[in-house]
C-alpha positions in Angstrom: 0.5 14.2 5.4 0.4 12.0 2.3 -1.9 9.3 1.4 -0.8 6.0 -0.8 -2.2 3.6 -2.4 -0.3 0.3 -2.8 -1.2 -2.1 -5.3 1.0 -5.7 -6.1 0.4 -8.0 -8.8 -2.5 -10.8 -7.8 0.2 -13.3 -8.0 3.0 -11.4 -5.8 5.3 -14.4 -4.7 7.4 -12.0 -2.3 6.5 -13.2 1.7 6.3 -10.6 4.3 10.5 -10.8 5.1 10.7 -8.3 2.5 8.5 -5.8 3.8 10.7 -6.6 7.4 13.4 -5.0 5.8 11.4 -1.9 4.2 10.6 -0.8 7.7 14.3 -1.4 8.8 15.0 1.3 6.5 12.2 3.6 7.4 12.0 3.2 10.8 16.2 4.9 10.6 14.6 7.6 9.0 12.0 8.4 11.2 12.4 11.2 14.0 11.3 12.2 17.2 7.5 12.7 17.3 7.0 11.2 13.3 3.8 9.0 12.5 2.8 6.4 10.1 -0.4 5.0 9.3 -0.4 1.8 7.7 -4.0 0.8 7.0 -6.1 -2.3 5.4 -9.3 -0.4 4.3 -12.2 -1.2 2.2 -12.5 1.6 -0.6 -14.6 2.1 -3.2 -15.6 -1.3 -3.2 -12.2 -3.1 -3.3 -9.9 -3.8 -0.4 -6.3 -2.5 -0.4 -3.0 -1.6 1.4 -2.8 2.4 1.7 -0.7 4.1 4.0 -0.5 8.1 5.3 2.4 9.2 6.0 4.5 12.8 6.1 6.4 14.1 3.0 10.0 14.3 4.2 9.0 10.0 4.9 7.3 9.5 1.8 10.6 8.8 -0.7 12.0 6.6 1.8 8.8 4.5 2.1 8.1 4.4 -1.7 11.6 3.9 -2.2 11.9 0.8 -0.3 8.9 -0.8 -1.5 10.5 -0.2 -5.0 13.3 -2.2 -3.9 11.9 -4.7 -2.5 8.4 -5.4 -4.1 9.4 -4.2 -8.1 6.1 -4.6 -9.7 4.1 -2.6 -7.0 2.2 0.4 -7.9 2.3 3.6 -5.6 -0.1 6.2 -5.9 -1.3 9.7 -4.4 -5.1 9.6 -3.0 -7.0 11.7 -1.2 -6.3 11.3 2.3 -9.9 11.8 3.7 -11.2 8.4 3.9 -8.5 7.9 6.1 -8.7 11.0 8.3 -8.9 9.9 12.0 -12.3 8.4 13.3 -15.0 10.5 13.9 -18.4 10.3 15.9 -20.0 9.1 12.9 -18.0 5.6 12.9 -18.5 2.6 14.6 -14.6 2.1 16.7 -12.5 0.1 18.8 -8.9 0.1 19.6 -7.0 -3.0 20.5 -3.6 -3.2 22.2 -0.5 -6.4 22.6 -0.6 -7.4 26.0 2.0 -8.2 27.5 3.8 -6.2 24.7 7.3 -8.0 25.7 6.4 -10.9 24.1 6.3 -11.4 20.5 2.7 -11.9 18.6 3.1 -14.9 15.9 5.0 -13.9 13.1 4.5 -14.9 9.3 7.5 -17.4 9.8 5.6 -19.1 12.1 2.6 -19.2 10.0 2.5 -22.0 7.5 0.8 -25.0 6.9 1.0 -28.0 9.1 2.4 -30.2 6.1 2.8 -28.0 3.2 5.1 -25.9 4.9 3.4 -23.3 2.4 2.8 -19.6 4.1 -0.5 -18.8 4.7 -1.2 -15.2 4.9 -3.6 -14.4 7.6 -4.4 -10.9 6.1 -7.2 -13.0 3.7 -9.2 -12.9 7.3 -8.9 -9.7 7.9 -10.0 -8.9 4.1 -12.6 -10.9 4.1 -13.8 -9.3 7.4 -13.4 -5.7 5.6 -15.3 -6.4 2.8 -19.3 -5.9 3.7 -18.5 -2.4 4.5 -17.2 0.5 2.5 -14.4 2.3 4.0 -14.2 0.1 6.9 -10.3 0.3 7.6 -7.6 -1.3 10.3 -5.1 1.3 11.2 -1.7 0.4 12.6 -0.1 3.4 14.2 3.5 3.4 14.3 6.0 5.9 16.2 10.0 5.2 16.7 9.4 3.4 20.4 11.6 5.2 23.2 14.9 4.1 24.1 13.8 4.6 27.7 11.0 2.5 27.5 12.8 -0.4 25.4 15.0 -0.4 28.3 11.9 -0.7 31.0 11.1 -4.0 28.4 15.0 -5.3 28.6 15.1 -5.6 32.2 11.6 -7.3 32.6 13.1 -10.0 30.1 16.4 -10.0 33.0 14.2 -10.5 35.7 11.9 -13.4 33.5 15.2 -15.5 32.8 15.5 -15.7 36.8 14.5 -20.0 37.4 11.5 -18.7 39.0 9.5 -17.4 36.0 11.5 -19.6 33.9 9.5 -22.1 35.6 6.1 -21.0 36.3 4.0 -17.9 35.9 2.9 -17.5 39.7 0.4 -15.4 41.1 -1.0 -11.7 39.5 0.0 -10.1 43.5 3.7 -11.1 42.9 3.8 -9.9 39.5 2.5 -6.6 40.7 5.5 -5.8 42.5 7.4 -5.7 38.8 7.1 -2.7 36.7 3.7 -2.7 34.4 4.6 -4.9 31.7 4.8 -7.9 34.4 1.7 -6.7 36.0 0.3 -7.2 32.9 0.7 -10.8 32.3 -1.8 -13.4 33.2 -2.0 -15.0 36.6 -3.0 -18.4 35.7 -0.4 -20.5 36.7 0.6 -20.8 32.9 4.0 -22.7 31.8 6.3 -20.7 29.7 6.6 -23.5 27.2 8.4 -23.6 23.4 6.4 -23.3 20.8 6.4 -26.3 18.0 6.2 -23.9 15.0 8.4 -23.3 11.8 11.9 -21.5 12.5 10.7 -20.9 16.2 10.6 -24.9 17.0 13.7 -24.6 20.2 12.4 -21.3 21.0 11.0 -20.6 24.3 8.7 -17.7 25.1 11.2 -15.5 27.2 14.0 -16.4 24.4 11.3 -15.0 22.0 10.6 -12.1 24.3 14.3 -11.8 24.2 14.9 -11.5 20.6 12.1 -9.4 19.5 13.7 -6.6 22.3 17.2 -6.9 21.1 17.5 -8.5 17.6 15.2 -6.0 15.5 14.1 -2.1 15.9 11.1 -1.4 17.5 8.2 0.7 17.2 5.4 1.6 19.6 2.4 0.9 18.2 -1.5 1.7 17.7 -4.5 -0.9 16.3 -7.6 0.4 15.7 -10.9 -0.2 13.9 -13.0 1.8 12.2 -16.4 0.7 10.0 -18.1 4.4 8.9 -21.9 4.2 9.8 -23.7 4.1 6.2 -27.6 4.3 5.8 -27.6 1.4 3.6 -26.6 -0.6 7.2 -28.0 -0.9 10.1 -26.2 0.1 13.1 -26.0 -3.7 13.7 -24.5 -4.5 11.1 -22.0 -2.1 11.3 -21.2 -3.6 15.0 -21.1 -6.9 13.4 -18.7 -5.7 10.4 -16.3 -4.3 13.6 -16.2 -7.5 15.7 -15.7 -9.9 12.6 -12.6 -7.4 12.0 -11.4 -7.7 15.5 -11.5 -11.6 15.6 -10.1 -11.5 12.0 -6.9 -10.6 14.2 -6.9 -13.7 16.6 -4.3 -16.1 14.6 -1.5 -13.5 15.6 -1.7 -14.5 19.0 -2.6 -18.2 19.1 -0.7 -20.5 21.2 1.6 -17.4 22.3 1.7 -15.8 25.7 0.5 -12.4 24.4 -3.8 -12.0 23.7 -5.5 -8.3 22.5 -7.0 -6.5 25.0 -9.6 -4.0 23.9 -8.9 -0.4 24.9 -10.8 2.5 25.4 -11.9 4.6 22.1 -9.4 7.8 22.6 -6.7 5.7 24.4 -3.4 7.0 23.4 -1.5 4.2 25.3 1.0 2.3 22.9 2.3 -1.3 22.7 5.7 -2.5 21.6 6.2 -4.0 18.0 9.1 -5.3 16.2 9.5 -4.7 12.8 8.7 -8.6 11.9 5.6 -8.2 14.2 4.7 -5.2 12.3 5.5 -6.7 8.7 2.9 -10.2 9.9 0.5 -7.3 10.6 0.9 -5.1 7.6 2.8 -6.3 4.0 1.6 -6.2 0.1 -0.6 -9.4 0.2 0.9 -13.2 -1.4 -0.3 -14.9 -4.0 -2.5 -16.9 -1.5 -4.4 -13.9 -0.5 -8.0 -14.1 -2.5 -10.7 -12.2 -0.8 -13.6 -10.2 -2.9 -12.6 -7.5 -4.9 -8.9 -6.7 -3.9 -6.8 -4.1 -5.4 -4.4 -5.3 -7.4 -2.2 -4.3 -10.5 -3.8 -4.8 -13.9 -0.5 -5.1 -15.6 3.7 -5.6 -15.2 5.5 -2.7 -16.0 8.2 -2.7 -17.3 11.7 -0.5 -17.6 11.6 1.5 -20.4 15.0 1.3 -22.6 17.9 3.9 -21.3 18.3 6.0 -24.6 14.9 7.2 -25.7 14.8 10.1 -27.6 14.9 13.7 -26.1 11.9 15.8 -27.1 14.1 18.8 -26.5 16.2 17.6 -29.8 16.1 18.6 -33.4 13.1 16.8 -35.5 12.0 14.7 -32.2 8.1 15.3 -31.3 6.9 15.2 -27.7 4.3 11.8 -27.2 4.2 11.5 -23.3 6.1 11.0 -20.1 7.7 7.5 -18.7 5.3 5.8 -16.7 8.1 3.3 -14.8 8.3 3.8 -10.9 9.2 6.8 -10.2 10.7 8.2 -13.3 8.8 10.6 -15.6 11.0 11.9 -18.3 9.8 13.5 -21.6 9.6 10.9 -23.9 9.9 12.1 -27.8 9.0 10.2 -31.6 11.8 10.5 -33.9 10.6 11.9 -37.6 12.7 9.2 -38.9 10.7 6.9 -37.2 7.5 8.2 -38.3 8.6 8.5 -41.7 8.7 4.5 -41.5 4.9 4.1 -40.7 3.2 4.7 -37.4 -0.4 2.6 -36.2 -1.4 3.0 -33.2 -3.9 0.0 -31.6 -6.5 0.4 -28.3 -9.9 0.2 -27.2 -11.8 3.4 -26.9 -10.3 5.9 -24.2 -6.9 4.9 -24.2 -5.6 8.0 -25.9 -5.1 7.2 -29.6 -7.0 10.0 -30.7 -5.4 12.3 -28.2 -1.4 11.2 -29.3 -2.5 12.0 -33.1 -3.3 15.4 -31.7 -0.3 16.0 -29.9 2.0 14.6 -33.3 -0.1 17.0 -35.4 -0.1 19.7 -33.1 3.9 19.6 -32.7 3.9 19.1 -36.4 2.0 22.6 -37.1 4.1 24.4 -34.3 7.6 22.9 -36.2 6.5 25.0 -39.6 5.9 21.1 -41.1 2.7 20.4 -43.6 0.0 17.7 -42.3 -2.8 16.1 -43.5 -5.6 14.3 -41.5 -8.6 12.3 -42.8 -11.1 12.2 -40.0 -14.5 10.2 -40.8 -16.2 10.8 -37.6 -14.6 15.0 -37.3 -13.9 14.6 -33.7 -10.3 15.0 -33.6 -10.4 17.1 -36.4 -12.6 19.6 -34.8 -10.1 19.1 -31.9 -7.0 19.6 -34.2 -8.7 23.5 -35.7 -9.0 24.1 -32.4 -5.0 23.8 -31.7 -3.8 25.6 -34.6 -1.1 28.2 -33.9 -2.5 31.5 -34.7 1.0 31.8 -37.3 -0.2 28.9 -39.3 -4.5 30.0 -39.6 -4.2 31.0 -43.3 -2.6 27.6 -44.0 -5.4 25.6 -43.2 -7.4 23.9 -45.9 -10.5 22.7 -44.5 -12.7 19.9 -46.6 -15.7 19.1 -45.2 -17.5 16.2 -47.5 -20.5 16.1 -45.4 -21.4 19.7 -45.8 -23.7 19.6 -48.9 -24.3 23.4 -49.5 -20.8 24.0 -49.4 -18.9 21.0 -51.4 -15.7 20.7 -52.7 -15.0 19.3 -56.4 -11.6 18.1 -56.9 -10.4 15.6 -59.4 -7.9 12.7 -57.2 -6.5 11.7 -60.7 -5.5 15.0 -61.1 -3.0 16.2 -58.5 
């Protein structure tokens, strides 16, 4: 298995559709028995999207959110935090029940007026962040054929005029397979919902749709706040119930609610891929909760002819940082030879680039010269000189006084 880290910009315009078709594209790639972990966790003190996934899955997944999200950032992490819970955690599992009917999806979720999408994950965040590695896992598998069947002919037998209707008593539902015995036996009218793009559509017509109009997987939710000293048991308990409600918006003024399910239950709900990209998408611009990962910086693509390190009089200076490219990148010494200054606060590697030009330098059979006040990198520098090149060095060191060096500058 591989863990991710996924990181957008803080002002990511791109809604949740685009992540709908990521896992149109992933879910065709998935096989028989696969697993995907997409996860909202709290680590290391920020909040973030990560997701664990196997290797022959991992192109396709980075791939796609390439495509469709171009400034995210993708990276490799260790996949501990995010191991399954253990007896040291504080759990729950939730599950969509009735799964035939669709949860509310982020194109029903705007604002009354604005008509401006309001991203529910900044709940869920917010609920996250008072505990590290607290984390909401969403377990996906390619659902069945036969048991998307089963969920086909439940919605047949719901378009009859009696359910259409009325909802009638939980002993006549029983005689239906278990997604009817599921639903509620309140006498409750399937009505439409007044919401954006779903305003004509009823609740077996949504039902309908979500079964025949997208790929499905089956799915797992579960929640998981690590016990820490620092927190009492309490707390933690607190921290995992404010995560649970944080999900209650999906299912507002729907005919689906969350019913809480035992710890190790391995029974699995139906999701559509628009359910499962409400519940789990890069977060929009709107999304503000404390301390969320995010990119520092846009990169950009770098030009298509750089020059080849491998050529004649080209010196090696790094790699292409740009998705998932990572070419040699090389320095022309026609370029140098035009004047070179390199800018950046301490630790971003101006010292160690001078190294690497010198040290290609020295290996190329070419002179140098370096002037080091502070003899950091030049101690560095010794240190990298080919063992062909040792009697070439000329070492001045005008802070040794037993040992100094006369030399007339207007005499060379």
């Amino acid at each position: 298995m591989v863990a991710l880290a996924i990181r957008v910009p803080a002002d990511n315009e791109r809604e949740p559709d685009h992540m709908e078709h990521v896992l149109d594209a992933l879910h065709a790639r998935m096989r028989r028995g696969d697993e995907i972990t997409l996860s909202l966790a709290r680590h290391r003190g920020r909040s973030g999207l990560f997701v664990r996934c196997p290797e022959r899955l991992c192109r396709a997944l980075t791939g796609g959110l390439l495509a469709y999200y171009p400034d995210v950032e993708i990276d490799r992490v260790d996949e501990s935090p995010f191991d399954p819970m253990g007896a040291d955690a504080a759990s729950a599992t939730m599950r969509l029940c009735p799964d035939v009917f669709p949860l509310r999806r982020y194109s029903e979720m705007s604002g009354s007026e604005s008509r401006i999408f309001v991203d529910p994950l900044s709940g869920v965040f917010e609920a996250l962040s008072p505990a590290d590695d607290a984390r909401v896992d969403l377990v996906l598998r390619r659902a069945r054929s036969k048991h998307v069947s089963q969920a086909q002919k439940i919605v047949e037998i719901l378009h009859r005029p009696l359910f259409r209707r009325r909802l009638r008593s939980a002993r006549q539902l029983a005689l239906l397979p278990r997604y009817l015995a599921q639903l509620d036996g309140t006498h409750k009218e399937l009505m439409t919902t007044p919401d954006r793009d779903h305003e004509r559509e009823g609740d077996i017509e949504a039902a309908n749709d979500k079964l025949t109009a997208h790929v499905l997987f089956h799915a797992r939710l579960r929640f998981v706040v690590p016990f820490n000293h620092a927190r009492s048991q309490g707390d933690n308990l607190d921290t995992l119930s404010d995560m649970m409600a944080a999900y209650a918006p999906f299912v507002r003024r729907r005919q689906v609610s969350w019913k809480a399910a035992k710890r190790d239950c391995k029974r699995q709900f139906l999701l559509a891929t628009d359910e499962v990209a409400s519940l789990w998408h890069p977060p929009a611009r709107q999304v503000r909760a404390t301390a969320m990962y995010a990119s520092e910086f846009t990169q950009l693509e770098p030009p298509a002819a750089l020059p080849n390190p491998e050529d004649e009089d080209v010196t090696l200076v790094g790699r292409v940082c740009f998705r998932n490219q990572d070419q040699k990148v090389g320095l022309a010494t026609r370029d140098r030879l035009r004047h070179l200054v390199m800018v950046g606060k301490t630790g971003t590697g101006k010292s160690t680039l001078l190294a690497n030009l010198l040290q290609s330098d020295m290996e190329s059979g070419r002179g140098v010269a370096l002037v080091d006040p502070h003899s950091d990198l030049a101690d560095q520098v010794i240190e990298s000189v080919p063992t062909y090149r040792t009697r070439d060095v000329v070492l001045i060191d005008a802070g040794d006084a037993e040992q100094a060096v006369a030399f007339n500058i207007f005499n060379c």
